[in-house]
N, C-alpha and C positions, 0 to 999 in steps of 0.2 A: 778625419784622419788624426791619431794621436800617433805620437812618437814617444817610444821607451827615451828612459834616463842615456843622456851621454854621458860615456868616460873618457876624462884627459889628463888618467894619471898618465905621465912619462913625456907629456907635452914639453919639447924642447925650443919650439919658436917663440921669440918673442910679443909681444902685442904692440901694433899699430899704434901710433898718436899717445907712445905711453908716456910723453912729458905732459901731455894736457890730458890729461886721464887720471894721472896720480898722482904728478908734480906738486911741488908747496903752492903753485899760484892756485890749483885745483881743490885743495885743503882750504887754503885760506878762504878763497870766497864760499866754500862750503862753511864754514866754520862762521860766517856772521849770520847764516840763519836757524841759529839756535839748537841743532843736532848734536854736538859733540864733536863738530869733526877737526881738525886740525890739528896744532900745535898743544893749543890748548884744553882740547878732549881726547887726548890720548889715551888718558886712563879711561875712559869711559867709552872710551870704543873698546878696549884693547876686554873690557868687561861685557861690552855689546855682543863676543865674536863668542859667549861663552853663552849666551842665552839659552835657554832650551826652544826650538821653534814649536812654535802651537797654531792653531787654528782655530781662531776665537771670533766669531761672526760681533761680538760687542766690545772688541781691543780694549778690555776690561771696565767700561760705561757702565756704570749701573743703573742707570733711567735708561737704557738700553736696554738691559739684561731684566728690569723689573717689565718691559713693556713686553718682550719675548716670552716672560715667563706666565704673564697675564694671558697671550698668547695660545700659550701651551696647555694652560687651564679652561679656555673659553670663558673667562672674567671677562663677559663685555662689558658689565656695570663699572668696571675699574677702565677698562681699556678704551673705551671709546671717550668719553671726555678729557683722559689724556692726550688723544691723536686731534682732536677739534681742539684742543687748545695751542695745535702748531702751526706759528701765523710762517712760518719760512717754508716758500715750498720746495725744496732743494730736503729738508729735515724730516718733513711729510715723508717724501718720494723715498726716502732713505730708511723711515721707520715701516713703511709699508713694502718695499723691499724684502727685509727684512721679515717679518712677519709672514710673508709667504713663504718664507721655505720652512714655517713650523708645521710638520703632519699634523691633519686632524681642524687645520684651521676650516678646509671646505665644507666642514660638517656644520660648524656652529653658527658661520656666516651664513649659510643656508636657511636655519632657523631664524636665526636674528632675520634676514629678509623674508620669513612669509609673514611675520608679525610687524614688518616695518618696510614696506619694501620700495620706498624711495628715499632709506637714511643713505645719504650721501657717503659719509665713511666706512660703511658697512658694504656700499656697494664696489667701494674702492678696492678693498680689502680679498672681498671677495673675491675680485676680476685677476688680482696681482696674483693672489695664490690659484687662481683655476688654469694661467699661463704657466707656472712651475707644478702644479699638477700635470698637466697635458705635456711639457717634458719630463715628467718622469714617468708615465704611461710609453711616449717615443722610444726614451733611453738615449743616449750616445751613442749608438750603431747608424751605421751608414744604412741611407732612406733603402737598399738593397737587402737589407736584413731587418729591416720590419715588418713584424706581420700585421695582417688585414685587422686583426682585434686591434692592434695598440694604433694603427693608425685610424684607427674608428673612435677611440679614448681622445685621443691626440682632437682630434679635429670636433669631438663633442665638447670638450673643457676650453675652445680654443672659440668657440661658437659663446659657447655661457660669457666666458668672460669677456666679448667683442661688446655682447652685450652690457653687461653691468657696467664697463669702465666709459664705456659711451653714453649711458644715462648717469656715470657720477660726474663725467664733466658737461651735460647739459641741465645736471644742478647746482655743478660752482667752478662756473664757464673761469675764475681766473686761476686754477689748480693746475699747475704743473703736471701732478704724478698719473694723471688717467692718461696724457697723450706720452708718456714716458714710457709705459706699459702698453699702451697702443703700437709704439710703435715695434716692440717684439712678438704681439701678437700677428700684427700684420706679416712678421715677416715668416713667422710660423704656419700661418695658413695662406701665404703667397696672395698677396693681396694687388702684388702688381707694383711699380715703382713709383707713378705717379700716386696711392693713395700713402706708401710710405715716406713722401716727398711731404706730403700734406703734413701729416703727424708730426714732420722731425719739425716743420716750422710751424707748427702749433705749440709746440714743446719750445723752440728759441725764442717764440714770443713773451713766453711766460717767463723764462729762466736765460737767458742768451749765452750765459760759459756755465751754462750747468755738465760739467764732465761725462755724466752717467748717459744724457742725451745725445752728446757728441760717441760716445762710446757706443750706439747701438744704432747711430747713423751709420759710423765705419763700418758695423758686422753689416748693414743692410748694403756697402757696396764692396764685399768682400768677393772673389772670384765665385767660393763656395755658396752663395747664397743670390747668385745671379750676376753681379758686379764685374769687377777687374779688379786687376795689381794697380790700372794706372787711376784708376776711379777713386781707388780706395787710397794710395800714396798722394795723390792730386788733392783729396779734400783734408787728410790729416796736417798736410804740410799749410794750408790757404787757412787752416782752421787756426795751429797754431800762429800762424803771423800776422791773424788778425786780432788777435788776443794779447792783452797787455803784457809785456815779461815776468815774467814770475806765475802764470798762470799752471793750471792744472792741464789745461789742453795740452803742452808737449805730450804729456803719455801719448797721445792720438800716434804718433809719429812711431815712440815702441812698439805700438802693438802691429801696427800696417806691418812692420819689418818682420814680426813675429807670424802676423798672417800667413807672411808671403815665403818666408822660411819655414814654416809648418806645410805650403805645397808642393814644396821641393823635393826629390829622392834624395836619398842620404849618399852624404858627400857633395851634393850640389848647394846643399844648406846650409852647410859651414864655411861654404865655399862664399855663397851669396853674404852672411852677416857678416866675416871679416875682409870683405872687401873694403877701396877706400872711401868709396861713395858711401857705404851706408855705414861703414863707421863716422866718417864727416857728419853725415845727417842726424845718427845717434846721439852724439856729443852735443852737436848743433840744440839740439832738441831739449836736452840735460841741463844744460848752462840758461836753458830758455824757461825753464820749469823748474824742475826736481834743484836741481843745482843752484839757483840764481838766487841772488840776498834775498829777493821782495818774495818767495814763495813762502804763503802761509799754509802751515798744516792743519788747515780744520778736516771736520768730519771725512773719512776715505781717503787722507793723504797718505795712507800706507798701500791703498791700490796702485797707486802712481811707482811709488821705491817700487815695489813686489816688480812692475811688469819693464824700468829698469834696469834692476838687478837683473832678473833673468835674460834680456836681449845684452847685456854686459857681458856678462858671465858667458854666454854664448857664445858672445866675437870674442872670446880670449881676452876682454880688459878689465884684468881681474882687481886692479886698484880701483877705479873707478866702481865697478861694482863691488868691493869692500866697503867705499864707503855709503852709500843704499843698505848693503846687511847692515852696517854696524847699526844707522839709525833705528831700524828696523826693528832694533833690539828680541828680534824673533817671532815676529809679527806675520803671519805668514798669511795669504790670499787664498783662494783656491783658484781662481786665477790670475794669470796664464800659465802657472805650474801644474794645470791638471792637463796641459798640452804634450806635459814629460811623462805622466803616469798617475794611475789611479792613487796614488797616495800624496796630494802637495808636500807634505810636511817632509817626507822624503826627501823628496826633490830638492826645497827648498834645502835643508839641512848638508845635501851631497854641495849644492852651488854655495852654498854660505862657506862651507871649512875647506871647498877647492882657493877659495879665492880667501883666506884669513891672513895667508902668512904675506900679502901684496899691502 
């Protein structure tokens, strides 16, 4: 289910919990980690709300943008001893990511394995893009408007890559990123809950607050994909409290809300985010992560703002989600704005200059 763009021009009520949402205390402690926010970043927010929003898969990284581009060439002579040279497997999992949603990557990993066909990277690589291939044979249409081809696509690229990412981690048993990719694969060929149970703590063993892990746990106990509201609220909330403050896991908590607000009919939805329980929880979550001094922004801390800002922006608290865009400085995801409409950047751009002038 996707939902078009809301509009709240002529929105006359005010927002809930708006001294701790926008207040100076809520500035100030945003403003000691390092964003611009406060007193003392004024100008640079007030410069933040003018960015142009983009959709930049390498938030301008150019050993990024050189390994995508490698990529996009089938340079494996260049590309593969850059990837075996990354001892962090949280960066691994991130470049290979990545690397999968470049077209054309299925072709050349194909060759590279009939002339090598237990290089470990190779097979990695493979596996991650035959799972974003086999969704984009599916599409984003409901399993009710899919045809018999594409679910035949779907479930052939979903077979290849079970296989590859299972013999890349039974050749470097301590890699994160094959039970990362396992475990969307599993959930795309419905593999049952106990073997996605398997993966997700195959995947914590190796990495244990790896974000992108906890994030595809949640999707595995989302209503829509077998789960519940209370499965999925129950594990985001036990995830982040068992994670140090400052950690990445709060987002778990936005996006549950976002799930559960995306099943709603409309009216029920706007109904449910600005309630006071889950704006309590929202904030709760913000001050525990995104908000809180010890939050470091390494690699994907713009995933975190993005999803945020938009469950912010939603419940009408529009300062608090002012201060997300400004960091953001235009940064935009594709998700969970692609929950608003086929175009993030839109999206993103509409919620950014609703909430500028808070």
């Amino acid at each position: 289910m996707r939902k078009m763009p809301m509009t709240f021009e002529g929105a006359t009520h005010m927002p809930l919990f708006r001294r701790r949402s926008g207040g100076e205390g809520a500035q100030d402690r945003a403003g000691r980690r390092g964003f611009g926010f406060g007193r003392r970043g004024a100008a640079a927010a007030e410069a933040a709300r003018g960015a142009e929003p983009r959709l930049d898969p390498t938030f301008g990284d150019e050993s990024l943008r050189r390994v995508l581009g490698q990529a996009a060439a089938g340079d494996w002579a260049a590309l593969r001893p850059a990837l075996a040279a990354v001892e962090d497997g949280a960066e691994l999992t991130h470049l290979a990511g990545a690397v999968a949603e470049v077209p054309g990557v299925e072709e050349w990993t194909g060759r590279v394995l009939t002339d090598t066909p237990d290089d470990a990277v190779a097979l990695l690589l493979s596996g991650a893009r035959q799972i974003t291939w086999a969704w984009e044979a599916r599409t984003g249409a409901r399993a009710k408007h899919v045809g018999e081809e594409q679910w035949k696509l779907f479930h052939q690229r979903l077979d290849t890559a079970e296989e590859h990412l299972l013999t890349a981690a039974e050749r470097e048993p301590s890699w994160l990123a094959p039970w990362y990719f396992l475990q969307i694969s599993a959930r795309g060929a419905s593999l049952g809950p106990e073997i996605a149970t398997c993966r997700f703590e195959a995947a914590v063993r190796r990495a244990p607050g790896h974000p992108g892990t906890h994030r595809q746990r949640l999707q595995q106990l989302c209503a829509k994909w077998g789960g519940s509201h209370e499965e999925m609220h129950d594990f985001a909330r036990s995830a982040m409290l068992a994670a140090p403050e400052g950690s990445h896991l709060g987002e778990l908590v936005a996006l549950a809300h976002l799930e559960h607000w995306l099943d709603l009919p409309d009216g029920e939805d706007h109904a449910y985010l600005t309630s006071p329980t889950v704006l309590a929880e929202l904030q709760e979550a913000a001050f525990r992560s995104v908000l809180h001094p010890d939050f470091t922004p390494v690699r994907g801390w713009q995933g975190a703002f993005n999803s945020f800002a938009m469950a912010f922006s939603l419940a009408d608290q529009r300062k608090t989600a002012r201060l997300l865009f400004d960091a953001l400085d235009g940064a935009v995801t594709e998700s969970p704005w692609h929950y608003l409409s086929g175009d993030p950047v839109k999206s993103f751009r509409v919620h950014r200059d609703r909430c500028a002038g808070y």
